[in-house]
Backbone as CSV, one residue per row, in Angstrom:
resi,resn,N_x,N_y,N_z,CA_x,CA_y,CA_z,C_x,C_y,C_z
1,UNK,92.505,118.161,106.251,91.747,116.953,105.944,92.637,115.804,105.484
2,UNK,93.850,115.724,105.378,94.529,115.098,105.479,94.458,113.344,106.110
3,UNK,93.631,113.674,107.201,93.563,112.577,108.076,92.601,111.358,107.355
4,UNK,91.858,111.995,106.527,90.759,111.937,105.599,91.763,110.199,104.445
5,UNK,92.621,110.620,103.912,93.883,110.302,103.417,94.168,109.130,104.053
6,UNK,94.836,109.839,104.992,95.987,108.666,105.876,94.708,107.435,106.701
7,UNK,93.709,108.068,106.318,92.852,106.578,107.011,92.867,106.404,108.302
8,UNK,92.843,107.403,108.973,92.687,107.491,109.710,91.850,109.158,110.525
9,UNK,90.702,109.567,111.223,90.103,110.706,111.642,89.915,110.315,113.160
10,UNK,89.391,111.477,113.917,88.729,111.934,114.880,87.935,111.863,115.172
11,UNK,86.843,111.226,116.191,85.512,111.747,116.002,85.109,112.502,117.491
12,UNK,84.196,113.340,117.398,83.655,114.187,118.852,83.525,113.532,119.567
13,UNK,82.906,112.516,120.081,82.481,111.932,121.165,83.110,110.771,121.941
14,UNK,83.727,111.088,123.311,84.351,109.258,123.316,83.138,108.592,124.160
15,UNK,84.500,107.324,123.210,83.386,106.005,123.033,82.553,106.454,121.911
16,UNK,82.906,107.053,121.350,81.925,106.644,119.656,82.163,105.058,119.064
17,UNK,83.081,104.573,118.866,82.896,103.583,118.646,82.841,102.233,119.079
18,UNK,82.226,102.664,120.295,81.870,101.576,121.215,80.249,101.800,121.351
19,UNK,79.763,102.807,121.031,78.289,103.304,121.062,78.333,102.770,119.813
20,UNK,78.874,103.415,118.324,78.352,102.269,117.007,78.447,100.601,116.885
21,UNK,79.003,99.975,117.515,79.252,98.922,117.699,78.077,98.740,118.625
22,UNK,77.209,98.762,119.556,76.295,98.397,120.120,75.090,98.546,119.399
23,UNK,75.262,100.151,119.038,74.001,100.277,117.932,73.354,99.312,116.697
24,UNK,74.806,98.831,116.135,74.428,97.872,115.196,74.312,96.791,115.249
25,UNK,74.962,95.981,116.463,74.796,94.990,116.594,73.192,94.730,117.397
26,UNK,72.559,95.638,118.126,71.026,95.821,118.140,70.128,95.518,116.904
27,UNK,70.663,96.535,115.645,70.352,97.155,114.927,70.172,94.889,113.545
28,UNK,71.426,94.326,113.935,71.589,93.668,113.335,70.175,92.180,113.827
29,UNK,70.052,92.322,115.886,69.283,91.348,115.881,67.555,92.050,115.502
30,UNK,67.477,93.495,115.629,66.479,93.677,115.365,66.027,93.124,113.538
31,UNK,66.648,93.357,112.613,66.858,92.585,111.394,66.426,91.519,110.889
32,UNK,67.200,90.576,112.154,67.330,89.197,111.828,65.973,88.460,112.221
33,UNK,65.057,89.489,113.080,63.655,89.202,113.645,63.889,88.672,115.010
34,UNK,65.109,89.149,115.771,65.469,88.439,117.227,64.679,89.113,118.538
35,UNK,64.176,90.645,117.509,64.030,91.055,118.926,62.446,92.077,118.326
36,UNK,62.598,93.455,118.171,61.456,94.230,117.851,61.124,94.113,116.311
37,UNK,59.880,94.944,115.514,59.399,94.613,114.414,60.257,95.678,113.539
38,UNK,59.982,95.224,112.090,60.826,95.876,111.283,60.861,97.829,111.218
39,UNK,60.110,98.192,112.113,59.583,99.678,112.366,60.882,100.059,113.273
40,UNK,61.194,99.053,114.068,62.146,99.441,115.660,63.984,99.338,114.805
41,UNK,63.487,98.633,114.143,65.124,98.345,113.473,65.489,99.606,112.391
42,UNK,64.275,100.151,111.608,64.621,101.482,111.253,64.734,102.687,111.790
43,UNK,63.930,102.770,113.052,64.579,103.609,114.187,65.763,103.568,114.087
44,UNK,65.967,102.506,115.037,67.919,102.577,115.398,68.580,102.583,114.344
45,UNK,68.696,102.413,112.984,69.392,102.716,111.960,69.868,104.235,112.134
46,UNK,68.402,104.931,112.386,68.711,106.183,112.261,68.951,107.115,113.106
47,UNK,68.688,106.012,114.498,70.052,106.677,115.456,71.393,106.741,114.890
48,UNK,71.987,105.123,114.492,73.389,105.065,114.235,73.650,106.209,113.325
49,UNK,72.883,106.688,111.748,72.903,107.499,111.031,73.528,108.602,111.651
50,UNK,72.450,109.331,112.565,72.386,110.266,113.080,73.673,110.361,113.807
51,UNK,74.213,109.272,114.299,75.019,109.562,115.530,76.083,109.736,114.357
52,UNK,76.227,109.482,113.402,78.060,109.268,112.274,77.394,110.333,112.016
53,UNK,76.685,111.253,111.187,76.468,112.443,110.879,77.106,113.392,111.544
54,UNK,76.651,113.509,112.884,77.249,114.147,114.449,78.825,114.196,113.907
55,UNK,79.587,112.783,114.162,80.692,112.760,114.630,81.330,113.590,113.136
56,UNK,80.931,112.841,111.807,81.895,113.489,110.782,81.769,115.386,110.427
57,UNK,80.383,115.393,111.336,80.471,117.193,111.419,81.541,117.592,111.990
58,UNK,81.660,116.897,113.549,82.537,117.894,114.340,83.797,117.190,113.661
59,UNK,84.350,116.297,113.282,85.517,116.124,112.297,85.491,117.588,111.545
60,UNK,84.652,117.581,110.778,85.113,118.538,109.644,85.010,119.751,110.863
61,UNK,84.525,120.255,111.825,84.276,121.477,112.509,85.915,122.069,113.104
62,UNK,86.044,120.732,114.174,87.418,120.869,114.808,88.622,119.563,114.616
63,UNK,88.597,118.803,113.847,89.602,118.030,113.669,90.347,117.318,115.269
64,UNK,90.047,117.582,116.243,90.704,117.377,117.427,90.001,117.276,118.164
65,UNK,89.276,116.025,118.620,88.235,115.293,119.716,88.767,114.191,120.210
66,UNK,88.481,113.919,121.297,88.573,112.499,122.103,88.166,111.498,121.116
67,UNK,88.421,109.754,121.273,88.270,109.200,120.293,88.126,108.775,119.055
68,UNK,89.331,107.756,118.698,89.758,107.441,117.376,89.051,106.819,116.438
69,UNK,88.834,106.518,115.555,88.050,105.113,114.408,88.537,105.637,113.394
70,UNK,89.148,104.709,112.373,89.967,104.666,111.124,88.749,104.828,110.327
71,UNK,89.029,105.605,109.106,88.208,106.022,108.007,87.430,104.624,107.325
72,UNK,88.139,103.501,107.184,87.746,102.029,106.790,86.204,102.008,107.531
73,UNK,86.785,102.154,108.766,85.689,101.150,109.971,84.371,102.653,109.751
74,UNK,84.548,103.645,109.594,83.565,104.671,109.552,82.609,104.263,108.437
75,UNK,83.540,104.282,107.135,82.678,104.073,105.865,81.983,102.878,106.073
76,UNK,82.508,101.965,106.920,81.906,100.563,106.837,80.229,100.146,107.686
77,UNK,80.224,101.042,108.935,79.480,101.268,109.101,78.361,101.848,108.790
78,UNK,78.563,103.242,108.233,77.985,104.186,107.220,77.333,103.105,106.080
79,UNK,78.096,102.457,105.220,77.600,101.995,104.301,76.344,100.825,104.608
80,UNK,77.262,99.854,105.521,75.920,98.635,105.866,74.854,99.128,106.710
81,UNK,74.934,100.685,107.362,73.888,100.830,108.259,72.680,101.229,106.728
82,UNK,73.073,101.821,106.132,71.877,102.137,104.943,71.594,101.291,104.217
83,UNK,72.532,99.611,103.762,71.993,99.185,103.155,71.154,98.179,104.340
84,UNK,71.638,98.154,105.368,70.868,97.377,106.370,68.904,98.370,106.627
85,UNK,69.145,99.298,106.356,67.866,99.815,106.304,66.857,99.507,105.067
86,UNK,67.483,99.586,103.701,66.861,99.084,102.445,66.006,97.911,102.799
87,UNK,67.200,96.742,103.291,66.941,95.135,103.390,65.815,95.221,104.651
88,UNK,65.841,95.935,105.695,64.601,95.756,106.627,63.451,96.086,105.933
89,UNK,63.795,97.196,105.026,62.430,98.473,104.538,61.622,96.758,103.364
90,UNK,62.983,96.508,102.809,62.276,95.538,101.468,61.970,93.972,102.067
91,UNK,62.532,93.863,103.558,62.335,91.977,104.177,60.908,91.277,103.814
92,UNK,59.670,92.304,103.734,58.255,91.554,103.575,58.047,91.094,102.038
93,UNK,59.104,91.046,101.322,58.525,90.765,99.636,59.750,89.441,99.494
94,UNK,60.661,89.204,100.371,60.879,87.660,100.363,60.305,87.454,99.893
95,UNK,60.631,85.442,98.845,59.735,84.764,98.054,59.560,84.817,97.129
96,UNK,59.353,86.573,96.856,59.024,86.749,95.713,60.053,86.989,94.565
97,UNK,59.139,87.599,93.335,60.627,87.170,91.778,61.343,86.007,92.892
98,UNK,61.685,84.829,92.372,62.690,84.396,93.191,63.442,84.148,92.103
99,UNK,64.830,84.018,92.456,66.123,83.783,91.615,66.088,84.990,90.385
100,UNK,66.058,85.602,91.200,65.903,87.523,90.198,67.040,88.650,90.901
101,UNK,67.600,89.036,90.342,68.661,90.067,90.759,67.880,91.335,90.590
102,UNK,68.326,92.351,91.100,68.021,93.978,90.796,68.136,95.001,91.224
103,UNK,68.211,96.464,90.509,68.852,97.370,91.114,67.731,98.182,92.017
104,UNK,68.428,98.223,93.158,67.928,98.482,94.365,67.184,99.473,94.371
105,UNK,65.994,100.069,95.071,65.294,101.370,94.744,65.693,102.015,96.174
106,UNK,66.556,102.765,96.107,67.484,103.742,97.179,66.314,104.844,97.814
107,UNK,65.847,105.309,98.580,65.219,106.623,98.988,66.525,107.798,99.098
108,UNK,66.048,108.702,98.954,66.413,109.988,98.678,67.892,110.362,100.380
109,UNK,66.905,109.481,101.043,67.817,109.973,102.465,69.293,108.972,102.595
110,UNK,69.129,107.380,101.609,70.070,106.369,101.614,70.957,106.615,100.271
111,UNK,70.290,107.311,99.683,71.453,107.744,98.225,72.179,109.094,98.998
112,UNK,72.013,110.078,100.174,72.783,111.144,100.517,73.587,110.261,100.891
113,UNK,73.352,109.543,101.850,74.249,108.978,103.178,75.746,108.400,102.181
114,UNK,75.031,107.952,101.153,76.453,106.744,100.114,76.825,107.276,99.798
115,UNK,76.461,108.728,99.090,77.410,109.963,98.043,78.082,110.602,99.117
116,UNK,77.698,110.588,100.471,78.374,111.707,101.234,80.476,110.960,101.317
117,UNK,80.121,109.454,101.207,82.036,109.448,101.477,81.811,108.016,100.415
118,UNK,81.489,108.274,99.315,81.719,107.469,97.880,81.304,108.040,96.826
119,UNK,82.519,108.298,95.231,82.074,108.902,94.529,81.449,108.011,93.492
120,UNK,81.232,106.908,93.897,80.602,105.916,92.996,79.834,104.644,93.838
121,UNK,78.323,104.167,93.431,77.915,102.862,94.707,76.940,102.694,93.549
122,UNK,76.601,101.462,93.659,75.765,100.464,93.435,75.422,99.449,93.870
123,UNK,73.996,99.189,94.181,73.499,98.218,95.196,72.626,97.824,94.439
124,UNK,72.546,96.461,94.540,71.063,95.333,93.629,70.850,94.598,94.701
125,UNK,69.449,94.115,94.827,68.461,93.011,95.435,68.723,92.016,94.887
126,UNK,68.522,90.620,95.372,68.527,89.743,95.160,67.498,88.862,95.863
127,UNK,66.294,87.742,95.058,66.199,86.749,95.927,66.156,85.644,95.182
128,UNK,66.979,84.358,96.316,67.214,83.261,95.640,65.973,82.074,96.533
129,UNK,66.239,81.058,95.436,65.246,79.796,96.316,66.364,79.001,97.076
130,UNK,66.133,77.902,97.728,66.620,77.036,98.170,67.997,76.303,97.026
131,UNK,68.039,76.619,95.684,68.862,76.170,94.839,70.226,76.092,94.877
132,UNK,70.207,77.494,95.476,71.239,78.611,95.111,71.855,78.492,96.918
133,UNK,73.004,78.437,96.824,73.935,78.317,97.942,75.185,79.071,98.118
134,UNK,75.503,79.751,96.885,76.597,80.548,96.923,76.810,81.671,95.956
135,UNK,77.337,82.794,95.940,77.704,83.913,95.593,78.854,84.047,95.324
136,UNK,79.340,84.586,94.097,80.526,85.433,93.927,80.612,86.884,93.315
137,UNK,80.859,87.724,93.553,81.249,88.889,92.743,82.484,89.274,92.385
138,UNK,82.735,90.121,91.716,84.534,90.433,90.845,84.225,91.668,90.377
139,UNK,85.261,92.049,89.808,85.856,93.281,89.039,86.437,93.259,88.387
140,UNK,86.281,93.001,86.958,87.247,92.629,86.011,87.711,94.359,84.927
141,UNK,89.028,94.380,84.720,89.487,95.288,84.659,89.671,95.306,82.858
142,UNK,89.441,96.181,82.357,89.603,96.250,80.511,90.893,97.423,80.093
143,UNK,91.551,97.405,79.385,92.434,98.581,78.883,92.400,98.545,77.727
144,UNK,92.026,99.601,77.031,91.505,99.666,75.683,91.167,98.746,75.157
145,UNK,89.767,98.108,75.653,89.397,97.249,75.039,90.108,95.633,75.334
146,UNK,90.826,95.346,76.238,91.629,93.987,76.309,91.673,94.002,77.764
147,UNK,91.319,92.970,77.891,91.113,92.330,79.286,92.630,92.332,80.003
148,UNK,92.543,93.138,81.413,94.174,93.379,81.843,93.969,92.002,83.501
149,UNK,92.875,92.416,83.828,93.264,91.658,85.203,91.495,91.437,86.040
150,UNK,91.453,90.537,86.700,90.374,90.449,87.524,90.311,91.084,89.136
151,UNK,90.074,91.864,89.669,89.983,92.277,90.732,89.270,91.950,91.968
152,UNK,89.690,91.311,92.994,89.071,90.976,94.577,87.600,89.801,94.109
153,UNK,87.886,88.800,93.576,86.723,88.208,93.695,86.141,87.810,95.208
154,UNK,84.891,87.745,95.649,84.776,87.474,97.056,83.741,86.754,96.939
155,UNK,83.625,85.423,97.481,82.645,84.497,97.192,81.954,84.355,98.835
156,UNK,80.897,83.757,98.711,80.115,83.903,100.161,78.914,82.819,100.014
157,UNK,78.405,82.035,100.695,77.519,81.130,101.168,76.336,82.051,101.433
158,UNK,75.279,81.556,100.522,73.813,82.071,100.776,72.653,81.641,101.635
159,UNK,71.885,82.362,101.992,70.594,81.709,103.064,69.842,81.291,102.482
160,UNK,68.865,80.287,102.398,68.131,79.656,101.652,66.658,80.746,101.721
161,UNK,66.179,80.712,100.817,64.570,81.268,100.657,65.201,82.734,101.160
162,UNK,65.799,83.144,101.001,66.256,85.097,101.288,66.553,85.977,100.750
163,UNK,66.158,87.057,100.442,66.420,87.913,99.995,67.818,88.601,100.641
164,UNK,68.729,89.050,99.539,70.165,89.751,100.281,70.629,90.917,98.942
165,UNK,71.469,91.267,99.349,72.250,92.691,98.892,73.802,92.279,98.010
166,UNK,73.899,93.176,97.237,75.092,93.493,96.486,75.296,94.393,96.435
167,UNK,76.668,95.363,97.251,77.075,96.710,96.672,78.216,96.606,96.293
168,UNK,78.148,97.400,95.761,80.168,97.919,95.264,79.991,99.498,95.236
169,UNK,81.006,99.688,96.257,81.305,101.428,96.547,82.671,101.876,96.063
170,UNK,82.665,103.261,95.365,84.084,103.397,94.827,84.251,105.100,94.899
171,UNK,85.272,105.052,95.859,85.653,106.101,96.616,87.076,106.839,95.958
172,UNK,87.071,107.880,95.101,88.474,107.877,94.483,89.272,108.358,95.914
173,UNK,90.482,108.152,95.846,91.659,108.744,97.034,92.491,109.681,96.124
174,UNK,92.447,110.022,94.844,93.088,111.071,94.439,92.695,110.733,92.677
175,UNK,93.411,111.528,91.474,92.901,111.486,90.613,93.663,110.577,89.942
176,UNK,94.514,109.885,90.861,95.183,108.758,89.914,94.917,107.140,91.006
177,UNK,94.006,107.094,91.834,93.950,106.107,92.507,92.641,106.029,93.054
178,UNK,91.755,104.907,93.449,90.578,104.576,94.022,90.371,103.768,94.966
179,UNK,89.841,103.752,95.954,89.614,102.651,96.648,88.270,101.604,96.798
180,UNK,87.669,100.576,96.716,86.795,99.926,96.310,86.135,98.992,97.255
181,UNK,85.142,98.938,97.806,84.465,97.957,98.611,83.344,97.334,98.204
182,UNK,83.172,95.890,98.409,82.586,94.928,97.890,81.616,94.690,99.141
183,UNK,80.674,94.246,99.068,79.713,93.769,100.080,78.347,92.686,99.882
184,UNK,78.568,91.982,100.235,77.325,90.471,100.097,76.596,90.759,101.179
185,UNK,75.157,91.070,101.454,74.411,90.948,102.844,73.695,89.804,102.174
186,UNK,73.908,88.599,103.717,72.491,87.341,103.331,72.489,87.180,104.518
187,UNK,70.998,86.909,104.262,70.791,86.013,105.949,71.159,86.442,107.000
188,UNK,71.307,87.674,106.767,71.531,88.297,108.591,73.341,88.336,108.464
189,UNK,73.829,88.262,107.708,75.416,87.996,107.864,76.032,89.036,106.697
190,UNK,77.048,89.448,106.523,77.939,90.521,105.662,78.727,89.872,105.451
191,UNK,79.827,89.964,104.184,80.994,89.492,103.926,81.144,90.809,102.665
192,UNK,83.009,90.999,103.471,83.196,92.419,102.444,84.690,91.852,102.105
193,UNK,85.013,92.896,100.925,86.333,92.384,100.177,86.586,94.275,100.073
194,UNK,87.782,94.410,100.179,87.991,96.096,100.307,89.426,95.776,98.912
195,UNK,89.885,96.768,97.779,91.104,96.741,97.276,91.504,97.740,96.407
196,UNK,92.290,98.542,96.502,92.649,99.682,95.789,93.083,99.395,94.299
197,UNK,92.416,100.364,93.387,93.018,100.402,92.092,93.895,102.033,91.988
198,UNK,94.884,101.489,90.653,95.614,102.854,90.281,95.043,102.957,89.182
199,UNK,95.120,104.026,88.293,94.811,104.112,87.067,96.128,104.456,86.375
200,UNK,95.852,104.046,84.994,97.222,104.057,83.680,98.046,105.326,84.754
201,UNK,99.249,105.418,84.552,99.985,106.231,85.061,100.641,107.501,84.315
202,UNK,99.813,108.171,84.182,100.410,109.437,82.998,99.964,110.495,83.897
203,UNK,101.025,111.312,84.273,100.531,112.588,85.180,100.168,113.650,84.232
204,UNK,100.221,113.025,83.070,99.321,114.702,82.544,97.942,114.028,81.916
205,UNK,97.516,112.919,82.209,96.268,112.703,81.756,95.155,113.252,82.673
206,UNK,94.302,113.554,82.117,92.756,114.027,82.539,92.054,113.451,82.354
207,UNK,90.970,112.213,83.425,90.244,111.608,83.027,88.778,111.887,83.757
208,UNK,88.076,111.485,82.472,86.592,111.747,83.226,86.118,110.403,83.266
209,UNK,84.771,110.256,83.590,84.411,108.907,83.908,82.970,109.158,83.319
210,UNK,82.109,107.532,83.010,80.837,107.727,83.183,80.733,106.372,83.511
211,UNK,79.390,105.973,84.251,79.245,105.284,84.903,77.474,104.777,85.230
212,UNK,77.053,103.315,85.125,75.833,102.971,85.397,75.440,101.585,85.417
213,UNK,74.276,100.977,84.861,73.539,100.104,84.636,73.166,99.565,83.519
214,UNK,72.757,98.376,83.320,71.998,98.227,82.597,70.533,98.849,82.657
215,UNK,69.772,98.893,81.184,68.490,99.789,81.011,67.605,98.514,82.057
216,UNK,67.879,97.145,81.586,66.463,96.467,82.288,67.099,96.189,83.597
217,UNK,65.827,96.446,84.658,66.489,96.494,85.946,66.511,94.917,86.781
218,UNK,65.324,94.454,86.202,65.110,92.512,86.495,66.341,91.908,86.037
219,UNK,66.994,90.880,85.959,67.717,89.809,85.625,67.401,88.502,86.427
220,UNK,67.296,87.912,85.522,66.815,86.386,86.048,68.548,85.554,86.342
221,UNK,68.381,85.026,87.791,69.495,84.316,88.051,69.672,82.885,87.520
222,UNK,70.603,82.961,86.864,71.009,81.274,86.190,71.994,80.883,85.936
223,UNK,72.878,79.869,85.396,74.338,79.372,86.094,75.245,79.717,84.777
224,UNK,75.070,81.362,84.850,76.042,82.391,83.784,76.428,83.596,84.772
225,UNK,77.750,83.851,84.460,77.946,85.026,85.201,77.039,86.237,84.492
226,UNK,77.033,87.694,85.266,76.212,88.435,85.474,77.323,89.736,84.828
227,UNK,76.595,90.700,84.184,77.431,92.110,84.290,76.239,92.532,84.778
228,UNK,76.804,93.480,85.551,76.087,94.285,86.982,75.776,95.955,86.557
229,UNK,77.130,96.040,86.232,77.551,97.478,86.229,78.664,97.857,86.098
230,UNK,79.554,99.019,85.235,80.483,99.229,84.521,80.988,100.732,85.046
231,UNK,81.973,100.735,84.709,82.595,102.577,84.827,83.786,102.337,83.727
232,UNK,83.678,103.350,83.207,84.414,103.648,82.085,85.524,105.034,82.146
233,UNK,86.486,105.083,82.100,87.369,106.163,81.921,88.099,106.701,80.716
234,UNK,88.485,107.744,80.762,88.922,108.267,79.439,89.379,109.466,79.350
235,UNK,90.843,109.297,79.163,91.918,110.462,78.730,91.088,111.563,78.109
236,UNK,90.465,112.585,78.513,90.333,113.816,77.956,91.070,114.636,76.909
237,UNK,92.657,114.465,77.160,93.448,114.981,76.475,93.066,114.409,75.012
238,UNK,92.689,112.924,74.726,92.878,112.666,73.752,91.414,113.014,72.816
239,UNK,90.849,113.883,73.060,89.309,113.827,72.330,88.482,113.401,72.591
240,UNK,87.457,113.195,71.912,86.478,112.043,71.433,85.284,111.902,72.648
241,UNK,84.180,112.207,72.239,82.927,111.734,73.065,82.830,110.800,74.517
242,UNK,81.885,110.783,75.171,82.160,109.618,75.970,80.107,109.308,75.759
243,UNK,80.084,108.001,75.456,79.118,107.603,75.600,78.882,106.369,76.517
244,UNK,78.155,105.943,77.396,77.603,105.000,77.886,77.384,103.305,77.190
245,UNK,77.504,102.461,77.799,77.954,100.791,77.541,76.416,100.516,76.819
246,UNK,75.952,99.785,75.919,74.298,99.228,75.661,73.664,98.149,76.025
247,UNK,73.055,97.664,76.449,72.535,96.518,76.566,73.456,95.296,76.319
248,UNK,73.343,95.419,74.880,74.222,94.348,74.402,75.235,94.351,75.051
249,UNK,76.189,95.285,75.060,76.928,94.908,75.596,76.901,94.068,77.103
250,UNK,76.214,94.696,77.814,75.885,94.049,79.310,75.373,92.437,78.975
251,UNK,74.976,92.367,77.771,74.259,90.934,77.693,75.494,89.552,77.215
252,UNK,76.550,90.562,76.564,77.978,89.491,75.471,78.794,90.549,75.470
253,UNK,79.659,91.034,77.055,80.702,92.133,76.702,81.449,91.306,75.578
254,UNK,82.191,89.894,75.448,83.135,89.477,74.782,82.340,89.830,73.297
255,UNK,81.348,89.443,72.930,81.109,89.821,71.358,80.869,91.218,70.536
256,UNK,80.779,91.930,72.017,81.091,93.930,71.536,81.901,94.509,72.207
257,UNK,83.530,93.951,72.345,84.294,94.657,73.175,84.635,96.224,72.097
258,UNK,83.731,96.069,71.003,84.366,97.734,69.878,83.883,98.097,71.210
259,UNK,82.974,98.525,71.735,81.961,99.460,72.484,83.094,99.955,73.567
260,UNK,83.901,99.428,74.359,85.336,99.949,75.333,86.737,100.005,74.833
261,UNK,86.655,100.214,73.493,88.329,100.050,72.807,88.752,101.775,72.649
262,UNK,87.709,102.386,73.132,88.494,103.981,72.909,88.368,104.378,74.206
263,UNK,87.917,103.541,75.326,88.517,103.650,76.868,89.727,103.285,77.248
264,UNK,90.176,104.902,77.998,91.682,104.460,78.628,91.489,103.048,79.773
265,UNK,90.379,103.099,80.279,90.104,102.355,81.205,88.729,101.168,81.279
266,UNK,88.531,100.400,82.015,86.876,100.025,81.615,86.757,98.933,82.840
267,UNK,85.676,99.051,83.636,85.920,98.372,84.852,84.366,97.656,84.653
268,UNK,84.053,96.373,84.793,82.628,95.816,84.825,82.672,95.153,85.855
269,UNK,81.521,95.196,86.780,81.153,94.463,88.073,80.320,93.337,87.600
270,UNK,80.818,91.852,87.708,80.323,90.956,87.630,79.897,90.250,89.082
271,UNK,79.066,89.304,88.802,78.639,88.305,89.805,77.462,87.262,88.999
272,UNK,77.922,86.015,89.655,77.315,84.436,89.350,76.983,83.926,90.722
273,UNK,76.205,83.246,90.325,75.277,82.157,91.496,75.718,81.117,91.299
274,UNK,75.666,80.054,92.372,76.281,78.527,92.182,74.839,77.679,92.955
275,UNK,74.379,76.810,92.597,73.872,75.817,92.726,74.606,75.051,94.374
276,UNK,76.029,74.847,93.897,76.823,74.364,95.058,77.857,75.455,95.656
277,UNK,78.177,75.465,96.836,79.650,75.872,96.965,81.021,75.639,96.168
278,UNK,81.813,76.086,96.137,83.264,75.261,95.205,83.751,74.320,96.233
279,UNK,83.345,73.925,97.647,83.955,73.056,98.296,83.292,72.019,98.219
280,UNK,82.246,72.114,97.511,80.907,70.975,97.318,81.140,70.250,95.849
């Protein structure tokens, strides 16, 4: 499994990825309302599903099939084909909460598909009014408690009156490194930011993680950045409990940073709305 690694696999069938590439781009005008009703676009989702299921079996079965696709372009598909199913399943409640963020209500078959090649995802709804024109999300990075660095901000232009998506997927590549994908769906369009983290570098540390949300799942959008969602790490070797981030904190990390000062690590997913673009 190696190949798994190097980013690069196999898949059974050739032309697999010339069959996913048609699928979704179907899959994308059925969506956008170009072609059949929102019933026909969850079909073909779950062809494409079905068909990456197929291929990463016979990966794991025989490792050695006709046609290539890099592990990137697999997960990438994988990931927007399920959240592209959410956004069809949720398209009729447009309008509504408007300028409200929230965490996404996953079905049982779209939370397998994300755990099957990410050991960490989070996805929130969003709908904005006509106000709101732009998006950013980040990753801002904590070490015991002190702010070390900001990670992959990716900013993106919004559709007016639409409902769209926020995920962040986090895939470890070993127990001292992760890899991380960002994703904006609006308006029929994607924009992704992909970037690897290392963690503190001590080969005899043992770290566990915990990881979530805030308790209230609404947030009203307004011209303050956002904490989304957090993961926390922590040297085992050194003791001590691991408890979960509070409210408060999600509401003024800067006025309760006590709450991450006995994390080796502390990662919060932010995102803000803009009124204008920054080129505006």
């Amino acid at each position: 499994m190696n190949g798994w690694m190097d980013g690069c696999i196999l898949l059974s069938k050739k032309g697999a990825e010339k069959d996913f590439k048609i699928e979704w781009n179907a899959t994308r005008n059925l969506i956008a309302g170009k072609s059949l009703p929102i019933r026909g676009a969850i079909k073909s989702i779950n062809r494409l599903l079905l068909e990456v299921r197929a291929s990463v079996w016979a990966v794991l079965k025989t490792g050695q099939e006709e046609g290539a696709l890099t592990v990137k372009k697999l997960l990438s598909f994988l990931t927007v084909a399920v959240l592209a199913l959410s956004l069809a399943a949720c398209s009729s409640n447009v309008g509504k909460n408007s300028n409200t963020i929230y965490e996404a209500q996953l079905t049982d078959r779209e939370k397998m598909f994300l755990s099957i090649v990410n050991n960490k995802y989070f996805v929130f709804d969003f709908n904005v009014d006509e106000n709101y024109k732009w998006v950013e999300i980040w990753v801002d990075r904590y070490e015991f408690g002190e702010k070390a660095s900001v990670r992959s901000k990716l900013g993106t232009g919004l559709a007016m009156n639409e409902k769209g998506m926020l995920v962040i997927t986090v895939n470890d590549a070993d127990r001292m490194k992760s890899n991380w994908t960002i994703t904006v769906e609006s308006g029929g369009g994607t924009s992704t930011g992909r970037f690897a983290e290392e963690y503190i570098a001590d080969e005899d540390a043992s770290f566990s993680s915990v990881s979530g949300t805030r308790s209230s799942k609404s947030i009203s959008i307004d011209d303050y950045e956002i904490v989304l969602a957090g993961i926390c790490y922590k040297n085992q070797n050194a003791g001590s409990s691991m408890g979960f981030l509070t409210d408060e904190f999600f509401n003024d990390p800067d006025r309760n940073l006590r709450e991450i000062e006995n994390y080796d690590l502390v990662y919060l997913v932010k995102c803000k709305f803009y009124r204008n673009s920054p080129s505006q």
